[in-house]
N, C-alpha and C positions, 0 to 999 in steps of 0.2 A: 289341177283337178278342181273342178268347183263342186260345192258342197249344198246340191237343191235340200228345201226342208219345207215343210209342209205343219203348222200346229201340230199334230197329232203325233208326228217325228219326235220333233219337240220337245213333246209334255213327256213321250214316253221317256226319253235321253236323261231329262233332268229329274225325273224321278226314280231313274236306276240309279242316277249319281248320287242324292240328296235323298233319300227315300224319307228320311225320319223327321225333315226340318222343315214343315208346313208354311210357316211363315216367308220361308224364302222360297219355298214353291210357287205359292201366290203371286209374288212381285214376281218372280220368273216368267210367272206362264202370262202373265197381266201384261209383261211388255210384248211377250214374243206373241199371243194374239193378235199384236197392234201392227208390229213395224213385219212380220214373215212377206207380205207381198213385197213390199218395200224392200227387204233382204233379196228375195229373190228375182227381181226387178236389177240388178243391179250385178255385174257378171263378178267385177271386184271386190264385191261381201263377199260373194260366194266363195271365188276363187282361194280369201283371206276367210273364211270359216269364222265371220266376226259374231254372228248370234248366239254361237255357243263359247267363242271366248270369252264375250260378255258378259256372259254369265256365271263365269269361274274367277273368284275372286284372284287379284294377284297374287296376296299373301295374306296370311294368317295368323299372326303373335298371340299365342295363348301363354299368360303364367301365374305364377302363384304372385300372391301379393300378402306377405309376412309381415304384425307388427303390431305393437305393445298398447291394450287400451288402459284407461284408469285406474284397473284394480290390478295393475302390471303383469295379466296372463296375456298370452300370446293370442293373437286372431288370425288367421289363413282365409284370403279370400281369393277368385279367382279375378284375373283381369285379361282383356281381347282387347286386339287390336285387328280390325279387318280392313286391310289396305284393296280396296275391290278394284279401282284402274287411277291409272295414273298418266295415260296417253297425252293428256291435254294441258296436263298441269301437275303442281305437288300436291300432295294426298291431301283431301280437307272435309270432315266432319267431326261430330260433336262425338263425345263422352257423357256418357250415363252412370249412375251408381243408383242402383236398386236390386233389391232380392233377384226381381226376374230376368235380368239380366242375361242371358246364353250366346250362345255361337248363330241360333238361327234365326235369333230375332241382328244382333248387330249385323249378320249377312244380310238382312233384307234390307234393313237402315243402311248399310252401304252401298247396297245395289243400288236401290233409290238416291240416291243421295250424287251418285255416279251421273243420273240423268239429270237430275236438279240441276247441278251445278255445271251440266253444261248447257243448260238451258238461259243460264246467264249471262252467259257470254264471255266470263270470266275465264279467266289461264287455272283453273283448276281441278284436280282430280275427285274422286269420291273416296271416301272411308267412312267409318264407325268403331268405337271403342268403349271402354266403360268394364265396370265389374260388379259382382254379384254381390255388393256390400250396403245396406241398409244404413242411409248416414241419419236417419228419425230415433230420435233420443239420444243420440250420441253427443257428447260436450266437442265446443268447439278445439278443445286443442286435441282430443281423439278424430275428428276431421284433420283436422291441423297432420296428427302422424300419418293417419292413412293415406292422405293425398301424398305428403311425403314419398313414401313406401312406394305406392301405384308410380309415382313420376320413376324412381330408381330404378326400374324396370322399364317403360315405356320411355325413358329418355333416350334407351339404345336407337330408337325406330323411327325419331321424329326429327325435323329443324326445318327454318324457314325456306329451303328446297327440295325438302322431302318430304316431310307429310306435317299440315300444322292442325292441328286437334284444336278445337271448340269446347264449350258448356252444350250441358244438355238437360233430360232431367236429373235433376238433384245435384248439378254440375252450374254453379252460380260464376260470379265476381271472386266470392271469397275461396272457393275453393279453386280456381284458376288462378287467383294468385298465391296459394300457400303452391300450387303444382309448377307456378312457372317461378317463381322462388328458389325450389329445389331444382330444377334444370339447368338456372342462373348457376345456381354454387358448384352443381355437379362437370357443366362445362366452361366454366370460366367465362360467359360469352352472351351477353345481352344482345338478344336479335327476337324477330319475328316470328318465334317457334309454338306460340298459342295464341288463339284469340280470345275476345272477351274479355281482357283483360280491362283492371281499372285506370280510368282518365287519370291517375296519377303517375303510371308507367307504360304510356303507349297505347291504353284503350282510344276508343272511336267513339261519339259521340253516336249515338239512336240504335246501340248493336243492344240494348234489354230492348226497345219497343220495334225493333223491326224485323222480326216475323210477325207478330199481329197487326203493325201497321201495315205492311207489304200485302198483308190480305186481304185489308179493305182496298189497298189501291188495285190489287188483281178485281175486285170485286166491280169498285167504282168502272170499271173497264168493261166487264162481262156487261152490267148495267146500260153502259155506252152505245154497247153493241147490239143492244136488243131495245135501245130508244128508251131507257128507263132510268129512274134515276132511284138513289137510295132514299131519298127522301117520303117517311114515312113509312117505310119497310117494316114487317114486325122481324125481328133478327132474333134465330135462338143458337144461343153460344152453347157447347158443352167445355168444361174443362172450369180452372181458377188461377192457373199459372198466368208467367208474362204473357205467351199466347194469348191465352183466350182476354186477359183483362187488359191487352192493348189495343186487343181489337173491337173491344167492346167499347172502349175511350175513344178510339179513332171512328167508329162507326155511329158513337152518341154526339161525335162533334158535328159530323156530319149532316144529321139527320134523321139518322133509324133510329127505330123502336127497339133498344136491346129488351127483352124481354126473359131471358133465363140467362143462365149460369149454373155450373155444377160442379162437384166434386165424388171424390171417392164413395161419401157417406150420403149422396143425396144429390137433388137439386134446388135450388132457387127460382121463382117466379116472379113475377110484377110486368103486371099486362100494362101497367101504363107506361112502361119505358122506364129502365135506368137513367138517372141523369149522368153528364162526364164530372160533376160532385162528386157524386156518390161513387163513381167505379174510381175516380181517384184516391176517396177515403179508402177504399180495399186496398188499392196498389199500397197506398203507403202505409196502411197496418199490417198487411199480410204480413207473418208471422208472429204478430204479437197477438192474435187471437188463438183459442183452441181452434175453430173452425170460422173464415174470414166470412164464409156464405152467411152462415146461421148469424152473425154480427150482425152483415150487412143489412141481414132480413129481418133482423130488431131494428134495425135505424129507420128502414124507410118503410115496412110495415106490409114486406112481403110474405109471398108465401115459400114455405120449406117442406119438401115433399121427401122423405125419408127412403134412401136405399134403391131410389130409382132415378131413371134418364128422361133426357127432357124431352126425346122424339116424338109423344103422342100430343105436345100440346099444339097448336095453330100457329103457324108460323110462314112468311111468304121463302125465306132466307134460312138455310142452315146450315153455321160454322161447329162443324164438328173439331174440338181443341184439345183434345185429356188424351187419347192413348190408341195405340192401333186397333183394330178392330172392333172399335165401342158399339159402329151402328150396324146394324144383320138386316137382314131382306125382308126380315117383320117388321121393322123399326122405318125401314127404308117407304115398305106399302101404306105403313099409318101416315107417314110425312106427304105423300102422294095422295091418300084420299081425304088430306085434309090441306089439298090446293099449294102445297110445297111448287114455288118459283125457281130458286134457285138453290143448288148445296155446293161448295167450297171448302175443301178439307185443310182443317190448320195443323192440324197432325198429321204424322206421316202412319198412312195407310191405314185412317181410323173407319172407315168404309170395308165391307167385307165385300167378296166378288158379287157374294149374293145381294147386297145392296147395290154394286154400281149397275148390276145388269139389270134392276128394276128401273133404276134412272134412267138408265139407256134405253130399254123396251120403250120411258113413259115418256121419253126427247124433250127429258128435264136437264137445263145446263147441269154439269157436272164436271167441277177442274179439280184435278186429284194434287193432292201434296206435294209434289213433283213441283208443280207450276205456280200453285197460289202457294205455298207456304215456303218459295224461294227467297222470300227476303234478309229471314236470317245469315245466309249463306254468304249473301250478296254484299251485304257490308260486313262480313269477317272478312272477306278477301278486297273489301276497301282495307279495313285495317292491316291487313298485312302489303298492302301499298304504301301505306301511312309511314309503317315502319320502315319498309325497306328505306322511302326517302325522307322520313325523318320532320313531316310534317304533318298535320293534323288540320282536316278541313273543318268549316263552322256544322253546327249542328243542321240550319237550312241548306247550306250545300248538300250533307250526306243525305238529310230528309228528302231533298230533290232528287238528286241521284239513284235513291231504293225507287221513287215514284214512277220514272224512267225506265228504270229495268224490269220493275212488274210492267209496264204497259209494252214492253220489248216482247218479257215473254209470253206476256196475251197474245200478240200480234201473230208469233210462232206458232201459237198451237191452233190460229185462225187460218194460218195460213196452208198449214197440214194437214187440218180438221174437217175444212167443208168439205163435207158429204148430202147430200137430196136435198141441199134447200137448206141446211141446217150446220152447227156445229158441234162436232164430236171433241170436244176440249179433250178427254183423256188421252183421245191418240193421236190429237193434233200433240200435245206435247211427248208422249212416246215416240211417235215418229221423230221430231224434231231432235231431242236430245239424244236418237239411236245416231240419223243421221250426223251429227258435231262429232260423236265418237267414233265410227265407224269409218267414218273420211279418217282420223288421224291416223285411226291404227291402220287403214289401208297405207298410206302416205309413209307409216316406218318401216312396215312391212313385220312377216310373222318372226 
């Protein structure tokens, strides 16, 4: 029996299923707009019902996470594990620790994460995991126990053929090594079972700068293609993490105009360009300021706009980097009547529908997180190459190597994309990453 579907099939299906988890409705209906002809085009999806298995995660580890902070009373947090497909490889995404944490934001991070990764080319699957624990003011040896705690649960789920879990936010070096520390003791067994680990047990060389690297080389690419170069660009970044201040280093080396930067509390400005000085003084203080922006903006004598986002100011380029849904369809129209070139998302899924369809209406480039913010991804699963065979490439090799694979998966979504003349980056990589998955799982069968 083959299984026709039409959007509107679709949206209704997985809103009876998921009614309450908005976030992964979104990434739901976002792909299956893209790839349904494409599904139906093709008698083997059908027949294999791959558009809606795609959309049901494999598995789902929910548990509690027990255990003792400083003033020795007990804390209870919650921790996920969403193993979303696993067709093409073992399970691979990052871990979050933050309040907001839930079941349908990690579903949509998995889902996403599902097409990412196989946009790379790589042998792996998608997940997302993390818990609803706030590590801001906490001492580090109350990190120290909770990572503990969370691995003693989540060890059951993971190893280097099953699923290998990442940093995310609030998920560093240090806290992937107190987590793979406790998996070492718990199964007696040094192997490939996390990334991002530190160059003193296995880490990779360029895995902190390369998702924001990865985003200028997606960038330098799009640039490529439309005969343009970065040079001179005015560039506005949101965010202050690795993302955003590696892509702001790699885009200052380059030749763009970084021009903003953000946080929680505000944003940063300086219309003459950051220099890659100065965003390196951030990298290497960040944390040792109360807030690195307001530092920064004492040092080189910018300006600091209080409790808002940087979307209204003038800008050719904008990398949205801090958090899903930052920018909205109002934010989207000001960046459009004020001559927005091109936007590239470094976060995953910081663009709301209502933003991308302004992009799209105005056949402004637009590559969604999927695509450009693959490079994180892409060298975990070098590093867990590394490990398997137990060597460790130079820092230019790896840097080469993410260079390659962004311009891989420009190509993909170039080549899925063109539509009138133009290029629809969104569903040239939707498409692309439906098709990698959808061949596999026709090829095991249901």
């Amino acid at each position: 029996m083959s299984y026709q579907s039409n959007f509107d099939d679709f949206n209704d299906w997985i809103t009876d299923v998921f009614p309450d988890q908005s976030e992964y409705l979104q990434a739901t209906r976002e792909i299956a707009r893209d790839v349904v002809d494409v599904y139906n085009a093709h008698d083997p999806y059908k027949k294999n019902d791959v558009l809606r298995r795609l959309s049901i995660p494999e598995r789902i580890i929910h548990f509690s996470v027990t255990w003792l902070n400083d003033n020795d009373e007990v804390e209870i947090h919650q921790g996920w594990r969403v193993q979303h497909n696993g067709t093409i490889g073992p399970y691979k995404g990052g871990l979050r620790f933050h309040p907001t944490v839930n079941e349908s934001i990690l579903k949509f991070l998995a889902f996403e994460q599902s097409y990412k990764n196989a946009l790379t080319g790589l042998p792996i699957g998608g997940a997302k995991g993390g818990a609803n624990f706030n590590p801001k003011g906490r001492s580090d040896r109350e990190i120290m126990r909770f990572c503990q705690a969370f691995m003693g649960e989540l060890q059951r789920h993971i190893g280097p053929y099953t699923d290998v879990p990442a940093g995310d936010i609030n998920v560093g070096s240090r806290e992937i090594g107190y987590m793979y520390g406790e998996y070492r003791r718990i199964n007696n067994r040094f192997g490939g079972a996390l990334t991002g680990k530190d160059l003193s047990f296995g880490g990779s060389y360029v895995r902190t700068e390369a998702t924001g690297f990865g985003l200028i080389y997606m960038l330098q690419a799009v640039l490529k293609e439309h005969h343009e170069s970065i040079q001179g660009m005015r560039i506005g970044i949101s965010g202050a993490g690795n993302v955003a201040l590696h892509a702001a280093l790699k885009a200052a080396e380059h030749g763009g105009t970084v021009i903003t930067l953000s946080n929680s509390r505000g944003y940063l400005h300086y219309d003459k360009g950051i220099s890659c000085d100065d965003i390196k003084w951030a990298i290497n203080n960040k944390g040792k300021e109360d807030n690195i922006l307001t530092a920064l903006g004492e040092r080189i004598g910018a300006d600091w706009h209080d409790s808002k986002a940087p979307w209204h100011e003038k800008m050719d380029i904008a990398l949205p980097c801090a958090t899903q849904n930052e920018l909205d369809g109002e934010a989207a129209k000001t960046l459009l009547q004020n001559d927005l070139k091109y936007i590239l998302e470094g976060a995953n899924m910081p663009c709301t529908d209502d933003a991308r369809q302004e992009f799209e209406r105005s056949e402004t480039p637009f590559v969604p997180g999927k695509a450009s913010n693959a490079g994180g991804v892409a060298i975990s699963g070098l590093e867990m190459s590394q490990n398997a065979s137990f060597r460790r490439g130079s820092y230019e090799q790896i840097d080469k190597t993410l260079e390659d694979i962004m311009q891989s998966i420009h190509q993909q979504c170039v080549e899925e994309g063109k539509e009138n003349g133009r290029i629809n980056y969104a569903k040239g990589a939707n498409i692309a990453g439906f098709r990698r998955l959808a061949d596999a799982m026709v090829a095991q069968g249901v």
